[in-house]
N, C-alpha and C positions, 0 to 999 in steps of 0.2 A: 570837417569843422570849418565853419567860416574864416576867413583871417583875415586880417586889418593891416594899415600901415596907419602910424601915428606918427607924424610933424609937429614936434616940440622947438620951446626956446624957456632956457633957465632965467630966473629972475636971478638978480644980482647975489641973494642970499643961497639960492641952489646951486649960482657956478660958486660960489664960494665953500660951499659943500661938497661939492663935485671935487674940488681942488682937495679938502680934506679929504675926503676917505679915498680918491681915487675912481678911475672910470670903473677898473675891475669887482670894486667892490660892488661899484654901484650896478652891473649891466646884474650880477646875482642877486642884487633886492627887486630890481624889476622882473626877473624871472620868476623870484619867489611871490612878487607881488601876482603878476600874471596866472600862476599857478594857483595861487590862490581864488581866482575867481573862475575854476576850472578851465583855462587854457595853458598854454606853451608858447614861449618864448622860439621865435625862430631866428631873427637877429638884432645887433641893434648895431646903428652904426653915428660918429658923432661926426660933424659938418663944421663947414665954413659956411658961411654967406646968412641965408637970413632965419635959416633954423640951425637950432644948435645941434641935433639928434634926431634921426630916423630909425623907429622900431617895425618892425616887423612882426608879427603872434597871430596864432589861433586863438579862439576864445570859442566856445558851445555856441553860442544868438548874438542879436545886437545888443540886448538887455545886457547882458554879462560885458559887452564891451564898451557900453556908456558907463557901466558901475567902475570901470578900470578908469575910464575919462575922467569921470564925476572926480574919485577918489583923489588925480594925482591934477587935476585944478582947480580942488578947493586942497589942496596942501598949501598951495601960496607960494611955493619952489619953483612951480614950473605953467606956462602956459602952452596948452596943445592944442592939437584936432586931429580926429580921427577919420579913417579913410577907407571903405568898406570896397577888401578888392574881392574879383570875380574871376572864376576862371573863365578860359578860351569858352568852355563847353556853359559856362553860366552864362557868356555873353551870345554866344548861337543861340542858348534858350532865350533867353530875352529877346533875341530879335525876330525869332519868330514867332513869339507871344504877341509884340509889339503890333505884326498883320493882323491880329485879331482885337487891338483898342480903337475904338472911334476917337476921334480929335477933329477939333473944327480953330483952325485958325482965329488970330485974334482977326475983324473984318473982313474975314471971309464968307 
């Protein structure tokens, strides 16, 4: 299954939320939330500096992983972006697909 890492930061009303039910409460609704859109949760971790949280999850496709997007920044709680990682072996494949795409520089 694909996995993603997602780079969130709460809006004033979500860390106040946060502050309410707690981180624990909350890393089990994103779990459940993720579950929901047929993935799993792998980690989630929350930060200093210019995001407030890093998650971690599988999800089936891209589609199932924008529906997670869509969903949790049109809540109005949180603003994110999502980050489509690759394995070792995804990136060997890409780079030897890569020998086989034409590309012509811009004024070349």
């Amino acid at each position: 299954m694909p996995k993603y890492l997602v780079e969130g930061r709460y809006t004033s009303e979500g860390l106040k939320g946060l502050a309410r039910e707690g981180s624990s409460r909350r890393r089990a609704e994103i779990a459940k939330t993720i579950e929901s859109a047929g993935g799993k949760l792998e980690a989630i971790y929350f930060a200093l500096g210019d995001a407030d949280f890093y998650i971690i999850y599988d999800a089936p496709d891209n589609v199932s992983a924008a529906a997670l997007s869509v969903v949790a920044n049109q809540s109005g709680f949180v603003t994110s972006k999502i980050i489509a990682l690759l394995t070792a072996d995804e990136m060997d494949q890409a780079i030897r697909k890569s020998t086989t795409i034409e590309f012509r520089p811009p004024g070349q």
